[in-house]
FISE-503506 format. One line per 10 residues: number of its first residue (from 1); for each residue x, y, z of N, C-alpha, C. Coordinates in steps of 0.02 Angstrom, whole numbers, plus 32768, in hexadecimal, padded with zeros to 4 digits. Layout:
NUM) X Y Z X Y Z X Y Z ~ ...
***
This chain:
1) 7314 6860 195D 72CF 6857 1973 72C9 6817 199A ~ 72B3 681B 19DE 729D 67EF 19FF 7266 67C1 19F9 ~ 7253 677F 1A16 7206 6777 1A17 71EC 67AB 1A54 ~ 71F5 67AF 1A85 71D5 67EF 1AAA 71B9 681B 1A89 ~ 71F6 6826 1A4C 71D0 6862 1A48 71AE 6854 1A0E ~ 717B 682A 1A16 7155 681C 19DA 7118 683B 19FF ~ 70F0 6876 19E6 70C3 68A7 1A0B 7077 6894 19DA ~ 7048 689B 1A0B 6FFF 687B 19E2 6FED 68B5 19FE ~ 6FE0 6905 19E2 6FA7 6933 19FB 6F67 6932 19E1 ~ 6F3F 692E 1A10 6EFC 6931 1A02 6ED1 6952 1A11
11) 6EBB 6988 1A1E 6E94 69AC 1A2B 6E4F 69B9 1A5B ~ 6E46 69B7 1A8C 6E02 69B6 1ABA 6DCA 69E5 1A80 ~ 6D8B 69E5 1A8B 6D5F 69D4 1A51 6D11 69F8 1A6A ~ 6CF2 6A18 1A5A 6CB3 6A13 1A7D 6C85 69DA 1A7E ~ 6C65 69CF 1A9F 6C22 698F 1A91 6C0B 6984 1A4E ~ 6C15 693C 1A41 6C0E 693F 19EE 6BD4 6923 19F0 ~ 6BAB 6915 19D3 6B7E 6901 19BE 6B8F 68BD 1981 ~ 6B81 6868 198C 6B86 6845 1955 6B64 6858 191A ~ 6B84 6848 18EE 6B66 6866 18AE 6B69 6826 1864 ~ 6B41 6803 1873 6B32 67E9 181C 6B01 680A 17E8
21) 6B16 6823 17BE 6AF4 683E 1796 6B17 6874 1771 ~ 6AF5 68A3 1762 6B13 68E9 173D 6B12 6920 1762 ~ 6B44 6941 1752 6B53 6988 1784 6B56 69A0 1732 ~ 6B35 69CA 1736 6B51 6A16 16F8 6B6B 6A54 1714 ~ 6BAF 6A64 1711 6BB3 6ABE 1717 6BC4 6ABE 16C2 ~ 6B86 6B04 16C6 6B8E 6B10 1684 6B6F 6B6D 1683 ~ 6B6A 6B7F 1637 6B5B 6BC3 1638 6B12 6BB8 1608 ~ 6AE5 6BEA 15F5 6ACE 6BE9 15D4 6ACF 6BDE 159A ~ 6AB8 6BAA 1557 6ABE 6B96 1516 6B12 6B91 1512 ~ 6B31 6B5F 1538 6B6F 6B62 1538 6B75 6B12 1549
31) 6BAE 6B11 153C 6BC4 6ABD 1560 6BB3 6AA8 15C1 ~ 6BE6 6A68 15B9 6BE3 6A67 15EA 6C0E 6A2B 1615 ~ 6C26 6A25 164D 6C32 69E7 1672 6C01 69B3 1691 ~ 6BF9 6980 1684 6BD3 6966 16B5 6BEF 6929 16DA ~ 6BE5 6929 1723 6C03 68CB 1727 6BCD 689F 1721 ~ 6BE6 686D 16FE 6BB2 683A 16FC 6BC6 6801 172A ~ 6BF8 67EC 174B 6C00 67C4 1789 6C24 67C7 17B9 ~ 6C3B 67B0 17E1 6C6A 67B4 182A 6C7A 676B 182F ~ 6CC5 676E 1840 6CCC 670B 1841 6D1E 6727 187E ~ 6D0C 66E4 18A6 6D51 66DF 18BB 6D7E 6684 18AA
41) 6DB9 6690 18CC 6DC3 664C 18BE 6DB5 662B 18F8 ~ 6DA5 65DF 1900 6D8F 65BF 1913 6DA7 65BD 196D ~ 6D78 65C0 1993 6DB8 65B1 19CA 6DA8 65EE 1A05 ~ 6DA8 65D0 1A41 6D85 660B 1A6E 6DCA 6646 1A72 ~ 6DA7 667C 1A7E 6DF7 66B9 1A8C 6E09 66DB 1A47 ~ 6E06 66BB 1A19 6E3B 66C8 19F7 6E39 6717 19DC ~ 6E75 672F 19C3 6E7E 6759 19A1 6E72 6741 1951 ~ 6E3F 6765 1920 6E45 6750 18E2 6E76 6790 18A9 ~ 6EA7 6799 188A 6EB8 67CF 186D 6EB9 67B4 1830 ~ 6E7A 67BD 17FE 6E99 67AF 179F 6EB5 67E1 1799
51) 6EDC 67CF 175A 6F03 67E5 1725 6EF8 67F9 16EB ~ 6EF2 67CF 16C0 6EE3 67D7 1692 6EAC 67B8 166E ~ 6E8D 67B8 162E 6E5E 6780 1608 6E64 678D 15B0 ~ 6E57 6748 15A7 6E5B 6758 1564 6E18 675D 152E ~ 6E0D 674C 1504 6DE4 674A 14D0 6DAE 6713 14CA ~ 6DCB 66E5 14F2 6D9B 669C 1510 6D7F 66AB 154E ~ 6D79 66D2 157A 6D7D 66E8 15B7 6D8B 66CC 15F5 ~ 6DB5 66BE 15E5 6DE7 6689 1609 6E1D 66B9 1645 ~ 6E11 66C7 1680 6E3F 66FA 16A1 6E68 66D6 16C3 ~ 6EB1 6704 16BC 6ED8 66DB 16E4 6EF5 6700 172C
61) 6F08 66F4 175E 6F0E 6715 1791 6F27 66FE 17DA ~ 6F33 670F 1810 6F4B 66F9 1839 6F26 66FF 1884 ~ 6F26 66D7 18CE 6EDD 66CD 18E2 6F29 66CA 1937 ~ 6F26 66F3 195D 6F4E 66E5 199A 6F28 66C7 19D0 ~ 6F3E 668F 19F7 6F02 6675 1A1C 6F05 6698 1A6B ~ 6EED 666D 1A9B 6EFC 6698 1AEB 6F3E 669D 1AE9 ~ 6F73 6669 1AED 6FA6 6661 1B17 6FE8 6697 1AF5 ~ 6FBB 66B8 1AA8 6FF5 66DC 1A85 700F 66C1 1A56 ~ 7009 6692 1A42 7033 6674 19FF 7003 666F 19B5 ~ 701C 6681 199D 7001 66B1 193C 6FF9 665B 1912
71) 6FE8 665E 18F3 6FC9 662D 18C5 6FB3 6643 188C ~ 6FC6 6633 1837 6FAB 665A 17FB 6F7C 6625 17FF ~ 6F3D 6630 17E0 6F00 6603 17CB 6EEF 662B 175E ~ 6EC9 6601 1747 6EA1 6621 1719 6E4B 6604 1725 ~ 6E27 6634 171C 6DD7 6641 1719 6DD7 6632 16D9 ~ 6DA5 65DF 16D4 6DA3 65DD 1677 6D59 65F5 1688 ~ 6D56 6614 1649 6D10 661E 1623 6CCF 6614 1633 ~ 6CC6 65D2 1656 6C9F 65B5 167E 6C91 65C0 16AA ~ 6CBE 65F1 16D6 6CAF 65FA 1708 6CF3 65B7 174B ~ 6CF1 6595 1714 6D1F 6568 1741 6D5B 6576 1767
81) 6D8C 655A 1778 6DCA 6576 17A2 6DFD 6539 17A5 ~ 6E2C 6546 1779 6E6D 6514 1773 6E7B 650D 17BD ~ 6EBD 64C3 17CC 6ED0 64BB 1800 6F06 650F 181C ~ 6F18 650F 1844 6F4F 6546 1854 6F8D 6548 183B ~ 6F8B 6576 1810 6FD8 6571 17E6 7016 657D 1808 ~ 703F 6551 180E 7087 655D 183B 70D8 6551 180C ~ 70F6 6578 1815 712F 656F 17ED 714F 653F 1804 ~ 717A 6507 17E6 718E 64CF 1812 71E3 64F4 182A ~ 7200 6526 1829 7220 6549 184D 7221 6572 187D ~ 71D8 656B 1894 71CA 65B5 18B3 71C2 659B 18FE
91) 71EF 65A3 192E 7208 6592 1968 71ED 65C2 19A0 ~ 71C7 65EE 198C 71B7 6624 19DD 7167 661B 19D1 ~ 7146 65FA 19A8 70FA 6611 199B 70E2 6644 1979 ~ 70FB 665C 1939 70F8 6693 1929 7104 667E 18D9 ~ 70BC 6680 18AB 70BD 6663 1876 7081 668C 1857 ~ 707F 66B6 1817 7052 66EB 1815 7043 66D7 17C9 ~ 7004 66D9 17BA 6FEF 66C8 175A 6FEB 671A 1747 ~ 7007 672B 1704 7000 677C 16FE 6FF6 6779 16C2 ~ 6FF0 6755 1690 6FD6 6752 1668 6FB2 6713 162A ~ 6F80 6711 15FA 6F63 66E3 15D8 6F4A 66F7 159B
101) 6F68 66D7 1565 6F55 66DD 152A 6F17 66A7 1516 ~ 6F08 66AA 14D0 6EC0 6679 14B0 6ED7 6640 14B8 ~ 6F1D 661E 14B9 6F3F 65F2 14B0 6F3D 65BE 14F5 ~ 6F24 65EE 152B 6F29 65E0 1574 6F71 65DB 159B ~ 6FA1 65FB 1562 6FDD 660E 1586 6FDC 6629 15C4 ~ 6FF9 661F 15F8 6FFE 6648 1632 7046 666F 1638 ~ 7058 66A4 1647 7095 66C4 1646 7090 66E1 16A9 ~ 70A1 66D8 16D0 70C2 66DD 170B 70F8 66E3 172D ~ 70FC 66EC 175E 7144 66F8 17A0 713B 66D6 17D5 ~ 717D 66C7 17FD 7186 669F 182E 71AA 66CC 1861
111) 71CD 66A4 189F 71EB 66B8 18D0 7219 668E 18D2 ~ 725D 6684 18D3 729E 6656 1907 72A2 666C 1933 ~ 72C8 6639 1965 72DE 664C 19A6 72E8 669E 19B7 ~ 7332 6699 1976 7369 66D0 1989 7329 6720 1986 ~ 72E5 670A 1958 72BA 6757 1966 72CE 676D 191E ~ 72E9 6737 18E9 72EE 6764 18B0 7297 674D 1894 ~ 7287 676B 1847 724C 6766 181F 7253 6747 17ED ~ 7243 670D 17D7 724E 66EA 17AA 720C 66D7 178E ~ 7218 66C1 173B 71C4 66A8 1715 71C2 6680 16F2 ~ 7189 6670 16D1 7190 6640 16BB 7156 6651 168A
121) 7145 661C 1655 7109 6605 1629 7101 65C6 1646 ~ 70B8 65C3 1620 7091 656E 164B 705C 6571 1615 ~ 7075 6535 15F0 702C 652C 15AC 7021 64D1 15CA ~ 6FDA 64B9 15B2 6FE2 6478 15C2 6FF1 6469 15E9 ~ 6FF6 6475 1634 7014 6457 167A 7065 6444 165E ~ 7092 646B 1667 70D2 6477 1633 70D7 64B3 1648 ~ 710D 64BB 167C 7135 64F8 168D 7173 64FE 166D ~ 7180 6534 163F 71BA 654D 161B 71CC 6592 1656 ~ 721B 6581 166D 7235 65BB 168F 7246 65F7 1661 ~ 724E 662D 166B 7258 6669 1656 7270 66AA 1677
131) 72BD 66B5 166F 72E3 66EF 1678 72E7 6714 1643 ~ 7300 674C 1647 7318 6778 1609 7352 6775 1610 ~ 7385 6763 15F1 73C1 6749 15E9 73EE 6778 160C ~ 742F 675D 162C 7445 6795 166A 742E 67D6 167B ~ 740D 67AE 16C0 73E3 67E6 16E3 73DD 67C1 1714 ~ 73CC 67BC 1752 73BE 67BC 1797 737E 67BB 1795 ~ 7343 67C9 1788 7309 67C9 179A 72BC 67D6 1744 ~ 72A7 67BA 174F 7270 67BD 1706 7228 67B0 172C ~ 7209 67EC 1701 71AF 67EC 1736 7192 67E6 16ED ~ 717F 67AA 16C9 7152 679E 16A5 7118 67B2 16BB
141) 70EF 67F0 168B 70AA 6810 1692 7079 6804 1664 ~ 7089 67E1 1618 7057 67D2 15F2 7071 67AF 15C1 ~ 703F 678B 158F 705B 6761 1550 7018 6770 151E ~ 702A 677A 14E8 6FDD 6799 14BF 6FE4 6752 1489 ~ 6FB1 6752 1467 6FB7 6727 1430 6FDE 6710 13F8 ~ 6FFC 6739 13E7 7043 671F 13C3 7076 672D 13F1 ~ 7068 6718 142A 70A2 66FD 144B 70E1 6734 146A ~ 70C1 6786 1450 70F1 67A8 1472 70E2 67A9 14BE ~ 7118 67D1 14EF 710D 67D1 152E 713C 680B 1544 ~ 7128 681B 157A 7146 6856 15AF 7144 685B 15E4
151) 7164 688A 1614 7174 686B 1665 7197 6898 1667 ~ 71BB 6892 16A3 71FB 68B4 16C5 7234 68A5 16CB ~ 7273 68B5 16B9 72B2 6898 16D3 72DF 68BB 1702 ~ 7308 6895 172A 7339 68B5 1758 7379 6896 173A ~ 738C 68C5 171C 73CB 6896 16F2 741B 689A 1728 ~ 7406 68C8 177A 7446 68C1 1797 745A 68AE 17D1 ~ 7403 6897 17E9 73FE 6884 183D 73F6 68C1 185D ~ 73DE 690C 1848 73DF 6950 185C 7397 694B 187F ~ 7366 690C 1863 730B 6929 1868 72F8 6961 1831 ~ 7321 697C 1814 731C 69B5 17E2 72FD 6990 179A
161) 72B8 6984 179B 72A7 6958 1757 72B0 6991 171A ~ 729C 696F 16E0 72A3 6993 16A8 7260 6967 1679 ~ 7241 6983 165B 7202 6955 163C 722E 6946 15F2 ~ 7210 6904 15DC 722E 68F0 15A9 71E2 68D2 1572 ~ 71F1 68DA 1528 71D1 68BA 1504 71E7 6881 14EF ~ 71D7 683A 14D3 71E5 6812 14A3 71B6 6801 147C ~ 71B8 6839 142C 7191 683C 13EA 71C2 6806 13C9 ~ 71AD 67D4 13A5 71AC 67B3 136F 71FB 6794 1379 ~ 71FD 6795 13C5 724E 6767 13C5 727D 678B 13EF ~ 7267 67E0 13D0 72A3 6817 13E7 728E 6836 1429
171) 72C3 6825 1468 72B5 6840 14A4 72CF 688F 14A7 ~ 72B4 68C5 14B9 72BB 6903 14CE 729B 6912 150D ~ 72EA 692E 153A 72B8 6957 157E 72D4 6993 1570 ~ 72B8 69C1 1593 72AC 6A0D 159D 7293 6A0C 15E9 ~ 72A3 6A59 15F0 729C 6A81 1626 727B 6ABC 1610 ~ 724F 6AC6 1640 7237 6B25 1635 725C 6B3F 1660 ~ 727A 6B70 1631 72C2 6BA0 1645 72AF 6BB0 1695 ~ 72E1 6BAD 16C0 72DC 6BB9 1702 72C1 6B8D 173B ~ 7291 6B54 171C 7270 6B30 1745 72A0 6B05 1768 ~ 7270 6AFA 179B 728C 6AC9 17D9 7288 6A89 17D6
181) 725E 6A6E 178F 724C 6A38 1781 7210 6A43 174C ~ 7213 6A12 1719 71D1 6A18 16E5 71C6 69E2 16DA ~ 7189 69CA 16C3 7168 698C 16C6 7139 6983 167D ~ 713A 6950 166A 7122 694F 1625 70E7 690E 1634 ~ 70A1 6935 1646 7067 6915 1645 704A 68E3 1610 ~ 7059 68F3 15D5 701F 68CB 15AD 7024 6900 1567 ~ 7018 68C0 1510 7038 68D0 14E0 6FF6 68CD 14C2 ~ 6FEF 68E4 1484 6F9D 68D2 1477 6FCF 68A7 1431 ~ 6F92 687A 142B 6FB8 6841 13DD 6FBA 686B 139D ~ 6FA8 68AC 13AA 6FBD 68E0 135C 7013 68E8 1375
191) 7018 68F6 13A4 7056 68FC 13CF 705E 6947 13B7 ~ 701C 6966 13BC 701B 69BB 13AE 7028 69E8 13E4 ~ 701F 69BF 141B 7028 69E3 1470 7040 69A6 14A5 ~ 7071 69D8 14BB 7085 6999 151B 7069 69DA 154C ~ 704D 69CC 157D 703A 69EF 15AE 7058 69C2 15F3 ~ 7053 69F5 1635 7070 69DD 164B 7075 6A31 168D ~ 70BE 6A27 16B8 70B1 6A4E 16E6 710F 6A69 16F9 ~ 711E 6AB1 1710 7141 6A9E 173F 7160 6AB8 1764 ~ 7198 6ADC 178D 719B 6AEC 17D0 71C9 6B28 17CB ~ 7196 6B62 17CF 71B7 6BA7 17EC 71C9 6BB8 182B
201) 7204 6BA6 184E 7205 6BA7 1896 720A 6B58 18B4 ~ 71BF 6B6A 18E3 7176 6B51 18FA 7151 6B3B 18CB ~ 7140 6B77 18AE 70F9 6B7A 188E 70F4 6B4C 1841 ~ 70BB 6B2D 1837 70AE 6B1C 180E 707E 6B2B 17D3 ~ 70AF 6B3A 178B 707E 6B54 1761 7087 6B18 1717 ~ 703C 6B24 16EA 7023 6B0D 16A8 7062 6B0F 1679 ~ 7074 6AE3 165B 708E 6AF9 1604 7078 6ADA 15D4 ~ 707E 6AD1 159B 706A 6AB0 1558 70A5 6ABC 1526 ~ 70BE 6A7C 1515 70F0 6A91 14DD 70D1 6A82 1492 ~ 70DB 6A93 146E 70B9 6A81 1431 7100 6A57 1407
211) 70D2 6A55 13BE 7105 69FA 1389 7144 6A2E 137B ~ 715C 6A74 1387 7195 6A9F 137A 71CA 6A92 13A7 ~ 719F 6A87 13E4 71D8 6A78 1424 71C6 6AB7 1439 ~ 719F 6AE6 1430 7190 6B2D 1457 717C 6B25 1495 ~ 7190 6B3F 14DD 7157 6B3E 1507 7142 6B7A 150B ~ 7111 6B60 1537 70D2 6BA3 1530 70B7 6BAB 1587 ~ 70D5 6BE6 159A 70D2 6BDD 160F 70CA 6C22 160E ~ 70B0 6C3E 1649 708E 6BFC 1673 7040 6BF0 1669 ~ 701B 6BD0 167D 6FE0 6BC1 165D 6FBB 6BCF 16AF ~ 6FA0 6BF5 16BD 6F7B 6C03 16FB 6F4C 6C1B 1703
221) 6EF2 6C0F 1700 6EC9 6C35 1708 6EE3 6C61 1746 ~ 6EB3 6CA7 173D 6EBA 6CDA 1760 6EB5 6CC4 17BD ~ 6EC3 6CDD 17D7 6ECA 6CBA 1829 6EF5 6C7C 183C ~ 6F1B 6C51 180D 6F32 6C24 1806 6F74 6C25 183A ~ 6F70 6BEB 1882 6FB4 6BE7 187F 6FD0 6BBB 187B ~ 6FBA 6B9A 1866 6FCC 6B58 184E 6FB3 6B2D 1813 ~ 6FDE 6B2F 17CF 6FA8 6B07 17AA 6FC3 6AD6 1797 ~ 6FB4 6A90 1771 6FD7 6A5E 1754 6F98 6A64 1716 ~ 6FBF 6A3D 16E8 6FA1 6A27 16B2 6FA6 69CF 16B6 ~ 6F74 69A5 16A7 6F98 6959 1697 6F76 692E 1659
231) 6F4E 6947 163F 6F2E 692C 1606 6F04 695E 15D2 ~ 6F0D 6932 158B 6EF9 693C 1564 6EE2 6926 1518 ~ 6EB1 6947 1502 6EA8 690F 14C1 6EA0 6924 148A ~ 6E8E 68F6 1449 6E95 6909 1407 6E7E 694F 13F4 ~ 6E60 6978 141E 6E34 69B6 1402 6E6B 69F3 1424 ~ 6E98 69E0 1436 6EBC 6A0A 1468 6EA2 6A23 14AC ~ 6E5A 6A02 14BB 6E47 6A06 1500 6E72 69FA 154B ~ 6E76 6A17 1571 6EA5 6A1D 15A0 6E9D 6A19 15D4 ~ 6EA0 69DC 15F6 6E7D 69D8 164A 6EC2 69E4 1686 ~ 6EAA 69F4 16C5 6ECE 69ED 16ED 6EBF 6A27 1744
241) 6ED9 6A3D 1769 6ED0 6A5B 179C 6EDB 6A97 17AD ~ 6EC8 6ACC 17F3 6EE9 6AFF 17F1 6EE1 6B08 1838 ~ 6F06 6B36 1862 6EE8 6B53 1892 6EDA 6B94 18AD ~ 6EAF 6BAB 18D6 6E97 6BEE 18CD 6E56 6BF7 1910 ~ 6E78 6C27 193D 6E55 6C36 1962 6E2C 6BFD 19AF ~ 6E6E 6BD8 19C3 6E63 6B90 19DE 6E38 6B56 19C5 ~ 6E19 6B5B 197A 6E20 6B1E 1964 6E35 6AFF 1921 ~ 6E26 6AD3 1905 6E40 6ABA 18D8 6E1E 6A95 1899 ~ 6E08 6AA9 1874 6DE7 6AB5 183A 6DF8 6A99 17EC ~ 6DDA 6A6D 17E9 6DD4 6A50 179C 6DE3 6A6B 176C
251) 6E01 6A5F 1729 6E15 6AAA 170B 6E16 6A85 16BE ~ 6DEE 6AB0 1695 6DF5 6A97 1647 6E09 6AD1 1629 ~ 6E37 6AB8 15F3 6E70 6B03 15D3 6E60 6B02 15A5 ~ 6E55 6B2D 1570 6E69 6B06 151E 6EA6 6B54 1506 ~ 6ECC 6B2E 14EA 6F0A 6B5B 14DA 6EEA 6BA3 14A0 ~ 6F05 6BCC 14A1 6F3A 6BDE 14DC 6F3B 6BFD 1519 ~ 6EEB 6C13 1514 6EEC 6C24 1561 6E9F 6C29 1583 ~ 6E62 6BE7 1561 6E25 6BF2 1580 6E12 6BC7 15B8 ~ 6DFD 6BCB 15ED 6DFE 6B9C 161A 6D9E 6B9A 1638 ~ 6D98 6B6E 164F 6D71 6B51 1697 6D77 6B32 16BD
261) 6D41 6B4E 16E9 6D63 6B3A 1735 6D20 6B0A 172F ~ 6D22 6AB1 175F 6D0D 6A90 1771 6D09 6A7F 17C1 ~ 6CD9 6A74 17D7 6CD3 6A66 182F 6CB5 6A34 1846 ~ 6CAF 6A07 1848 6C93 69BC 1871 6C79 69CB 187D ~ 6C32 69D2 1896 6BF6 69F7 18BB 6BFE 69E1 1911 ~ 6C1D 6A21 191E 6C25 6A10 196F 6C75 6A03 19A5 ~ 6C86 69F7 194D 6CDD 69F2 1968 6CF6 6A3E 196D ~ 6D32 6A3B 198E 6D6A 6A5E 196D 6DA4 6A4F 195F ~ 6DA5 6A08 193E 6DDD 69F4 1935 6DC8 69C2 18E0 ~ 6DD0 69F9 18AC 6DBF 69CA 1868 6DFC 69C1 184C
271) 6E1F 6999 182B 6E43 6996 17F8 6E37 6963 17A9 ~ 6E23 6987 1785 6E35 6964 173F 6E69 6939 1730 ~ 6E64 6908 171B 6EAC 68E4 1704 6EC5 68C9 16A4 ~ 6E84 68BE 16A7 6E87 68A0 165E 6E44 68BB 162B ~ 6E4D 68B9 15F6 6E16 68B8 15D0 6E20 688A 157A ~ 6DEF 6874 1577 6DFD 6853 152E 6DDE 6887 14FE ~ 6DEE 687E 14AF 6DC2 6881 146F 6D80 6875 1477 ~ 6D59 6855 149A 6D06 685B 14AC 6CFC 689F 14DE ~ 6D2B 68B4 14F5 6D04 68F4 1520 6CFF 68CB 1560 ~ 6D1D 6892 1586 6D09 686C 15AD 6D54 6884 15EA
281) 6D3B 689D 1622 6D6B 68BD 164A 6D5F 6894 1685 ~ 6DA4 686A 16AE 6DC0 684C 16D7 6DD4 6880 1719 ~ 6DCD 687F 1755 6DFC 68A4 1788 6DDB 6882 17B9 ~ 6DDB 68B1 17F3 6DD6 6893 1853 6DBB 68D2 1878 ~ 6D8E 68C2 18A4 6D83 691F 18C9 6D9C 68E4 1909 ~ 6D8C 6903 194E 6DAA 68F8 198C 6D5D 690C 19B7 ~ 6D5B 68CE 19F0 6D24 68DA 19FD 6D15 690A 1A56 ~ 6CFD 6910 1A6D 6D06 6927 1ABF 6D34 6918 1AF4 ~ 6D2D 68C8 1AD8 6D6E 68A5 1B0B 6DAD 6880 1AF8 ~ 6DAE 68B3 1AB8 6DF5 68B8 1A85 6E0A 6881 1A64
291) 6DD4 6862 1A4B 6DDC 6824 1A1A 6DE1 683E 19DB ~ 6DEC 681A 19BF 6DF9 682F 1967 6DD9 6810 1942 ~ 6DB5 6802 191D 6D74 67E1 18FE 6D7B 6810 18AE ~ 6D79 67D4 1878 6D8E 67DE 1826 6D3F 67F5 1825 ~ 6D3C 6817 17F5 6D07 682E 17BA 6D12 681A 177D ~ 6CE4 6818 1742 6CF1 6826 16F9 6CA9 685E 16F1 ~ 6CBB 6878 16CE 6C88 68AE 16BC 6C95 68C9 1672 ~ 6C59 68E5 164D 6C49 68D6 1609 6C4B 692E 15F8 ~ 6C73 693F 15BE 6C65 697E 159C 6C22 6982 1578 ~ 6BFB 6997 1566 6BD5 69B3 153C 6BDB 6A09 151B
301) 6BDF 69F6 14D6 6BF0 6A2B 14BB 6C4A 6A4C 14C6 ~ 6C44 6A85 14CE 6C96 6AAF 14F1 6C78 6ABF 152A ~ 6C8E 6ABE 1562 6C7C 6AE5 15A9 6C8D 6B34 159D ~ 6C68 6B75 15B2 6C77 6B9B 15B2 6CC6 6BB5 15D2 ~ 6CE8 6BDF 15AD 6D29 6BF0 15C0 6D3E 6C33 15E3 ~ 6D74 6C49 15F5 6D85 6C85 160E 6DB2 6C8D 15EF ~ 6DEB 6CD6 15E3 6E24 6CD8 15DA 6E47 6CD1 161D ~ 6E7F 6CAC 1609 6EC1 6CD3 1633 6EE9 6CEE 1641 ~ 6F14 6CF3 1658 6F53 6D39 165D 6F89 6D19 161D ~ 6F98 6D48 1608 6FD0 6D3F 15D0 6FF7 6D0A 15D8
311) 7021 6CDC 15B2 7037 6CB0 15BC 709A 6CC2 15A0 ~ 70A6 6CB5 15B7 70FC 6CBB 15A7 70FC 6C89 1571 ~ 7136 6CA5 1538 713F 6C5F 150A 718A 6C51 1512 ~ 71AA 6C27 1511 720D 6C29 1505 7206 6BDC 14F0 ~ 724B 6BC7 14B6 724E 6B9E 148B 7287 6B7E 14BB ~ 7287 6B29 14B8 72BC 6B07 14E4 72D1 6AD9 14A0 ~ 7316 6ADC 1498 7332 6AA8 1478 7325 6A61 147F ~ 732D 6A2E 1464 7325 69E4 147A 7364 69E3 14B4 ~ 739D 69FC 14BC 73C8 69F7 14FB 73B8 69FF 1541 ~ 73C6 69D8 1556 73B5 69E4 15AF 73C2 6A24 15C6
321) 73B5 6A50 15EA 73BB 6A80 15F9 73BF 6A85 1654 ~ 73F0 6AA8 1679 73F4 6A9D 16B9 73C2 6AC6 16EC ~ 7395 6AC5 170D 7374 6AE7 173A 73A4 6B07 1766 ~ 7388 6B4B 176D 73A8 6B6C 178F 73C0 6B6F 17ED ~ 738A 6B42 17FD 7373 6B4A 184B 7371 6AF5 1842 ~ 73C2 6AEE 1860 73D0 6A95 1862 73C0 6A6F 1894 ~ 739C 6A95 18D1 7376 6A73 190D 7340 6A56 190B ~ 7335 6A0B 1921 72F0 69EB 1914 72CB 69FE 194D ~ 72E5 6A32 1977 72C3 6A5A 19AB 729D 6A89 1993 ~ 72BD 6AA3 195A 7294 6ACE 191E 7249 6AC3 190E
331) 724F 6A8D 1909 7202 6A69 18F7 71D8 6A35 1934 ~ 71F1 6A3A 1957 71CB 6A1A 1991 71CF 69EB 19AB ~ 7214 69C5 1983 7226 696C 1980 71DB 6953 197C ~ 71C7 6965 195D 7171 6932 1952 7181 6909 1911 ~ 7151 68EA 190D 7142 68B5 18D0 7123 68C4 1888 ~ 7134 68C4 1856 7111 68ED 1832 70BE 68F6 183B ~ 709F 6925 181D 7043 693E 1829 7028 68E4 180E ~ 6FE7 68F2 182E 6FCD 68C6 1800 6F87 68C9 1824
***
């Protein structure tokens, strides 16, 4: 993987309309979504993309300015906005926050020269580096409160990741049988579910592994061609994206197979990213002239659900397992979702 080919798609958008306040899609005597703000980071141009948030509502996330170069930030609570988080290794401009626990842990990725992915933790202005022990490449994606975490590894220089857990010390990656790459989004602190995403082909679909090591694929509302999963929380609530019919749509799951669809009012470009234990949901829609601008928006109640199409189940050992389709042409040489 190159820096070239470090790819930012973004989506052209219909006329959005600014929005402070509350949006509800909802059904009758049923739940609901609402956003309650719009924030970017500081700074004319920029691209804003959160990540994640935790229980303090504290989001952490990453903000690209004009000239192209990525920067992780965290959104405290306040509304405020830390300085720009930079890995002190990270040599091309390319430094991403992907995840934050209560603790204000940050768990992230970088860029070197050579175009590999490297991460790190950052508590206290205090960068701790972080590989997964021989491997070529590590995409730190989250850190929950007792301290477990998950991501991606390339354990051969192939681009061929494999998502990995680390529960209570013990690292395990897995593959969903056949994939081109799998990615391990985010652990909830029961450590009852990892969700996460990963690559049939091209195409991108949902999984959820549960505390057995089971996974559970593909996870796709109906029309879906594209879905990711990237967050989730103590209730087994399930945020993340999909696509369908040229646009791209907000998406809440709850296992094992009820979903809603969410829409920015005006976009077509929503994605979910995070949600805490309050029902308090983090993501970004895209505006006319393809900016990216964070939301948080508030559950009330359960949002009404749909079913979806059957879900495949198959059990992966804690052993690495080899993807079948060893081309990072396979997957698009892109950067992981986010």
């Amino acid at each position: 993987m190159k820096p070239k080919q470090i790819i930012i798609s973004i989506l052209a958008v219909l006329f959005v309309f600014p929005l402070m306040g509350t949006f509800a899609q909802q059904a009758a005597s049923s739940g609901s979504i609402e956003v309650i703000t719009t924030f970017d980071y500081p700074g004319t141009g920029n691209q804003t993309l959160p990540q994640k948030i935790n229980e303090r509502g504290d989001v952490v996330g990453e903000f690209i300015d004009s000239s192209g170069v990525t920067r992780g930030f965290v959104r405290f609570s306040d509304g405020s906005f830390s300085d720009p988080i930079v890995d002190p290794n990270d040599t091309v401009g390319f430094t991403e926050g992907r995840g934050i626990n209560n603790s204000r842990t940050v768990a992230g990725d970088y860029v070197i020269s050579d175009g590999t992915l490297h991460s790190f933790f950052l508590s206290g202005g205090t960068f701790t580096e972080y590989d997964v022990p021989n491997t070529v490449q590590t995409n730190l994606l989250s850190i929950n409160d007792v301290d477990d975490f998950t991501g991606g590894v390339d354990p051969d220089g192939s681009g061929i990741f494999q998502g990995f857990v680390s529960i209570d010390g013990t690292l395990t990656s897995f593959s969903v049988p056949g994939a081109a790459g799998t990615f391990a989004y985010e652990i909830n602190n029961s450590e009852e579910l990892t969700v996460g995403y990963y690559i049939d082909g091209v195409i991108l679909h949902g999984y959820y592994r549960d505390s057995s090591g089971t996974l559970h694929f593909p996870i796709d509302p109906p029309g879906s061609t594209t879905t990711v999963l990237f967050g989730l929380n103590g209730r087994n609530w399930v945020v993340g994206r999909y696509a369908s019919s040229g646009a791209t749509h907000g998406l809440f799951f709850i296992p094992p197979n009820q979903f809603a669809t969410f829409d920015y009012p005006g976009s077509t470009f929503t994605s979910l990213n995070g949600i805490n234990d309050k029902g308090v949901i983090v993501g970004r829609y895209v505006d006319a002239s393809g900016i990216a601008h964070g939301f948080l928006a508030r559950i009330r109640g359960t949002p009404p659900t749909n079913a979806a199409g059957p879900e495949m189940k198959a059990f992966t050992s804690p052993s690495r397992a080899t993807p079948l389709n060893t081309s990072p042409s396979a997957w698009g040489d892109a950067m992981p979702a986010r």
